[in-house]
N, C-alpha and C positions, 0 to 999 in steps of 0.2 A: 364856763367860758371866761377865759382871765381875757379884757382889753384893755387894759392900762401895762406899763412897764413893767414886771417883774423887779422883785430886788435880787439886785447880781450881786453879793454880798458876799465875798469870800470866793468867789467864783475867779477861775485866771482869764484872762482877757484871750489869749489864746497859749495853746501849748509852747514848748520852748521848740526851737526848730529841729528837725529829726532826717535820719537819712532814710532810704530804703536799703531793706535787707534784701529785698529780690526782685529782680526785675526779670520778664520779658515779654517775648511779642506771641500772639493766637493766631492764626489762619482761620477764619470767620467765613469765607468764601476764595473764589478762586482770584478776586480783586481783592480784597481787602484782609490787610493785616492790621490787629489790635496791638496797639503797646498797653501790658499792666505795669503795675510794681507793686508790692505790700511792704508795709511799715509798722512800726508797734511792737505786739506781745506776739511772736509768731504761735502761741497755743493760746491765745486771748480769745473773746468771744468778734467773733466775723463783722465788719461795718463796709458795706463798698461806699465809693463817694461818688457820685453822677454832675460831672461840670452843666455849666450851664452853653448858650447858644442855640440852637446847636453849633457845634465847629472852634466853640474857646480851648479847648483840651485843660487839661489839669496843670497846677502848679504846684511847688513845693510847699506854699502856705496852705494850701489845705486840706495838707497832713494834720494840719494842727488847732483843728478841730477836736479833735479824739485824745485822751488819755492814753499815751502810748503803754502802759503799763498795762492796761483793761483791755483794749481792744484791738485786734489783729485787723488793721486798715489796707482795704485794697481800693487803690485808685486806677482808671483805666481810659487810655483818651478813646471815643466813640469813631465810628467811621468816616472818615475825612477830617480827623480832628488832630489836633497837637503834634506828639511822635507817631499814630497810625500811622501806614501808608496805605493806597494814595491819599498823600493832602487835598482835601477842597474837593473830595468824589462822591460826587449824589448817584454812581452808579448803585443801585441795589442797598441803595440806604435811605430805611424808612425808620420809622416807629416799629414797626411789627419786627423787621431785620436789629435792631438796638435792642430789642425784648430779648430776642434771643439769643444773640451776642451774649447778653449776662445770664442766661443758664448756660452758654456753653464756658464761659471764663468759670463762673460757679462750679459745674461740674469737674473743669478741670483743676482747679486749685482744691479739689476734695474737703468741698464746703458742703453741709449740708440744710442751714441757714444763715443768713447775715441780716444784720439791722443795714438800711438803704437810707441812704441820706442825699438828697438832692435839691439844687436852689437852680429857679425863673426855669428853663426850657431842662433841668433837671431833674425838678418836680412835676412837670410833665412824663419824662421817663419812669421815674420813681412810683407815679400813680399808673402808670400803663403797665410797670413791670408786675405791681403788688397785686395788681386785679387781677393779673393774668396767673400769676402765678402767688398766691397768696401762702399757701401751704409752705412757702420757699422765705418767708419773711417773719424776721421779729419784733418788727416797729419802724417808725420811717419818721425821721426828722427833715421836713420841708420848709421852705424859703424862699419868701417873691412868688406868689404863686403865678402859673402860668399852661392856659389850658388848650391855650392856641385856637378857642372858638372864633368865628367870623370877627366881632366885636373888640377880641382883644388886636388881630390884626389892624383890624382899623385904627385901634387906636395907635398903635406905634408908626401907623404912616401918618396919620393926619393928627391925633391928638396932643402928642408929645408935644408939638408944636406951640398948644398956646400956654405950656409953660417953659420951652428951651427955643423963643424963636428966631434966635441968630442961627442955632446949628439946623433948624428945621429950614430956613432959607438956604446955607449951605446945602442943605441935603434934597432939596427940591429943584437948587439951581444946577443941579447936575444936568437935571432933564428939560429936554424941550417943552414949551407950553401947553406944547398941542398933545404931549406925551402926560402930562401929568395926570391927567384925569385917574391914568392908571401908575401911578405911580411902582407899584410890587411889580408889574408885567415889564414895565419900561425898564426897571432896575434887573427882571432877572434876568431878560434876554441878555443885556450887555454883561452880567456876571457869569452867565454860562458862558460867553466867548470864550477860545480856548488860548487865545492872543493874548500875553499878558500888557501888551499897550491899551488894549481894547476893554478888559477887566479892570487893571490894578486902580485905575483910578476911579472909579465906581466902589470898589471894596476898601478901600481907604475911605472914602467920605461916607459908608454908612458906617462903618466901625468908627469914625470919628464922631456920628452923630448918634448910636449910641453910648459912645463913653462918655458923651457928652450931657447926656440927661440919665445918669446912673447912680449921683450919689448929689444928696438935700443941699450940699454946698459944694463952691465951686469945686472939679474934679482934679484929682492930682493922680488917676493912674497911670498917666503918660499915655504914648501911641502904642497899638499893635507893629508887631513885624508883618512885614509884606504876606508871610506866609498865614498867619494866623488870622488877618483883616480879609483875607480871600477867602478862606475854612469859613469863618464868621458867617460873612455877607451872603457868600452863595450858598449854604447851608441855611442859615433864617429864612432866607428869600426861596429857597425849594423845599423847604417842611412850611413856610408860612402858604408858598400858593396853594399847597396840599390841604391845608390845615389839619398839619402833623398827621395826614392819613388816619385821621380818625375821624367815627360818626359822630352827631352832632350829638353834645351831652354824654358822650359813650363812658370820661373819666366819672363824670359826676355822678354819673347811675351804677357804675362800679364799686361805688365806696361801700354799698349795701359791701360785698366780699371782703370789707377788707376794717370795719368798724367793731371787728373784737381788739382789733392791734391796736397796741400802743404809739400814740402821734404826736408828735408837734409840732402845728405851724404857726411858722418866724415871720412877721410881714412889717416892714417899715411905714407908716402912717403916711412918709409922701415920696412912696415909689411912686414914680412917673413914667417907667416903663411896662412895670407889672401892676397897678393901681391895683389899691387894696380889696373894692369890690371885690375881684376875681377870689380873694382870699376869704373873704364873707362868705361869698356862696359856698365854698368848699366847707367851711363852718356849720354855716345850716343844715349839709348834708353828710357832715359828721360829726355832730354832737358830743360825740364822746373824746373828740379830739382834745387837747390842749391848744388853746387859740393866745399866740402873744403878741400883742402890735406894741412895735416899738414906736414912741411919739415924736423923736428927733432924728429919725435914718431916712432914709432914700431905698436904693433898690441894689446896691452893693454889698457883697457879702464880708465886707470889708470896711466897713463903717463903724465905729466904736460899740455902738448900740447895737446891731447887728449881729456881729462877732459874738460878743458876750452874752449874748439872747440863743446865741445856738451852741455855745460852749456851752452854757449852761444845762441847754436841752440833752446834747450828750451825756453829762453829766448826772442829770437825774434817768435817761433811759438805763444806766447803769442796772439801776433798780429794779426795772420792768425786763430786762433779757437776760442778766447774770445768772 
């Protein structure tokens, strides 16, 4: 178990920026269509990448993660996410419907294993996917762990707060006093509204107060778009009331399945949205993992320390799937 910083020594801080060689969209059900794209080695060894949220959708920096020489990258925005359509649809989007979203994107792009690489409510996926379908996996590079048990919700309503508590005021003064007790319930009703007067400003101020406690110093990712801070908000707030539709411990006790693969989880020393603990236990209950905590990051996958902690990781899984 490595917990101190790795030396990134030679290692590139990210890849140089890249296009996709192919894009397009899945029919997943009779609601919901997937936007993919793949980039890279198109006869490389298979990596998908799992955004985080749910509801952020993929960006072009995290393409550049991967070795485009080495490994044929496929990114995919998840149901209600990024380019999907519908934006912001909790119709028939679960955990269990995102598992198998990626056998049917798998199946169809005539893959018949990829290394899965996911960070915060993407590691989530990533360990739902590999339990579920293990046989389908050649190692899994994880980041900000995030398991969506009772505990961790809590903490992102209430805890975050006594270390980001200007935005946690922001983020409480939305709702009435007499509302607050439940704060997730107060927030989801008004984010299901189908009114966007009655939404937008709700999903704005949690995407504000997440962006806001997501990286060790102050943030400069700027704001979401209208469309994306709705994907976000109502999407967290309908897997959080769920808790991601999974039983209690259900990832944790899965990892027996899935602890011959090769692993690495990336966890910043003071996430404040996905606190390290979460990444501990995942620890203790895979051993065999590679464990790296970064001592000066936050919970962005986008943070010096961060970045190069999981370039890095792609970099040596080279070794273990090639």
């Amino acid at each position: 178990m490595d917990l101190t910083r790795p030396d990134f020594a030679g290692a590139p801080d990210l890849f140089p920026p890249l296009e996709a060689h192919t894009t397009g969209t899945l029919q997943v059900s009779p609601t919901h269509r997937l936007y993919w794209e793949e980039c890279g080695a198109p006869h490389g060894v298979p990596a998908v990448f799992l955004h985080g949220g749910p509801g952020a959708g993929c960006t072009p920096g995290h393409r550049r993660f991967f070795d485009p020489d080495f490994w044929r990258i496929i990114l995919f925005d998840q149901r209600g996410s990024g380019r999907s359509r519908p934006v912001a649809s909790i119709e028939d989007n679960t955990t269990q419907h995102l598992v198998a979203d990626m056998e049917t994107l798998r199946i169809e792009r005539g893959i018949d294993k990829w290394m899965v690489f996911g960070g915060s409510w993407g590691s989530t996926l990533a360990l739902a996917y590999a339990t579920a379908h293990p046989d389908r996996v050649l190692g899994l590079v994880l980041r900000g762990i995030f398991l969506c048990r009772p505990q961790e919700v809590e903490w992102f309503l209430k805890g975050m707060g006594n270390f980001f508590p200007e935005a946690y005021e922001s983020f409480t003064g939305m709702i009435p006093l007499a509302e607050q007790g439940d704060l997730l319930g107060a927030y989801y009703k008004r984010l299901i509204d189908p009114v966007p007067e009655n939404h937008l400003p709700f999903a704005r101020t949690w995407s504000a107060y997440e962006t806001a406690c997501a990286t060790l110093l102050p943030s400069t990712l700027g704001n979401n778009s209208d469309d994306t801070a709705l994907a976000l908000a109502r999407l967290e707030a309908h897997y959080m009331i769920n808790l991601a539709f999974l039983k209690e411990g259900e990832l944790l006790r899965g990892v027996e399945k899935i602890r011959h693969l090769p692993c690495t989880i990336v966890q910043g020393r003071y996430d404040v949205i996905c606190p390290i603990t979460t990444a501990a236990s995942l620890s203790r209950a895979w051993p065999e993992a590679e464990y790296v905590v970064v001592p000066d990051a936050g919970h962005s996958a986008m943070e010096p320390g961060i970045r190069a902690a999981l370039v890095a990781a792609t970099e040596r899984m080279k070794a273990k799937v090639g």
